[in-house]
Each structure stands twice: as C-alpha cells, then as structure tokens.
C-alpha positions, -999 to 999 in steps of 0.1 A, spaced: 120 81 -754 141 86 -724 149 54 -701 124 45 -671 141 40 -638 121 19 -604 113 38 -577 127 21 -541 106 27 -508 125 37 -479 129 -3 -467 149 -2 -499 122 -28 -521 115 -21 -556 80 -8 -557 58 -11 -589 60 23 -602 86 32 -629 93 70 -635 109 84 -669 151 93 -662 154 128 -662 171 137 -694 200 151 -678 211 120 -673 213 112 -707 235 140 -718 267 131 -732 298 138 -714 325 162 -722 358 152 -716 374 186 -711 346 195 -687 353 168 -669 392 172 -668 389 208 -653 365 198 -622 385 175 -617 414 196 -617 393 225 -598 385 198 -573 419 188 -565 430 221 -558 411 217 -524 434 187 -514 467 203 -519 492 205 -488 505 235 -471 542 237 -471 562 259 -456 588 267 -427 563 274 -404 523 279 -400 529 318 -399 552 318 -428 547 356 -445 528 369 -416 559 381 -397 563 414 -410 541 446 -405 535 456 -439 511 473 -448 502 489 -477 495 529 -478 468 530 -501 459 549 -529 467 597 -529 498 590 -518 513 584 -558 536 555 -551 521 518 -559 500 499 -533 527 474 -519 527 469 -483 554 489 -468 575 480 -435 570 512 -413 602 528 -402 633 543 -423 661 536 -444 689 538 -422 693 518 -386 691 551 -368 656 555 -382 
C-alpha cells in the first residue's frame, strides 16, 4: 500500500481528504544518478575566464568546407609570405 498524503486548500488548511502518494515518490534513489545531475547541473554555474569577452573571436577563420581535399579547419584568408 503506498503512503496517503492531505490535500491543502489554497488558504493553505488541511482539508479532509487524503489521496494515495504517487509511487514515484517511493522509488528508491540511486546514488550515481544522483551524482551525475548534480554534476550536469553545475556545469551551468561555471565562470567564464578569459583575457577578454571576445577571446577566440579575433581572427577571420573560416573553414573551406568539404571538395576541396584538405581537413575542415578554419583557415585565416591570405598567404604565406607578408607580401601576400
């Protein structure tokens, strides 16, 4: 039999009904579950550090997509030498 639970009114007083506890309540809980929310949740409240707000957005790169047979790293446009 699962636990019964009151039902409050919206003044916030006990009312005479009672209605079973749904039974996901009474699942046991898993401690490595638990561990890796928590951890997933955390991730969320991490803190930005860098030099600056635009740090790695200062360069043109861009990548040349796919036919050209090299790998799809963004490339700075221009040439080797400073003439270029």
């Amino acid at each position: 039999a699962r636990p019964v639970v009151t039902v409050y009114s919206t003044a916030g007083e006990p009312s005479s009904t009672t209605v079973p506890l749904p039974g996901v309540f009474t699942t046991p809980l898993r401690p490595d579950l638990t561990a890796s929310i928590h951890a997933l949740l955390n991730m969320n409240n991490r803190q930005a550090y860098a030099v600056s707000r635009d740090a790695g957005m200062q360069s043109s790169a861009e990548s040349w997509g796919t036919g050209r047979a090299v790998s799809r790293i963004p490339r700075v446009p221009g040439g080797g030498t400073h003439r270029s």
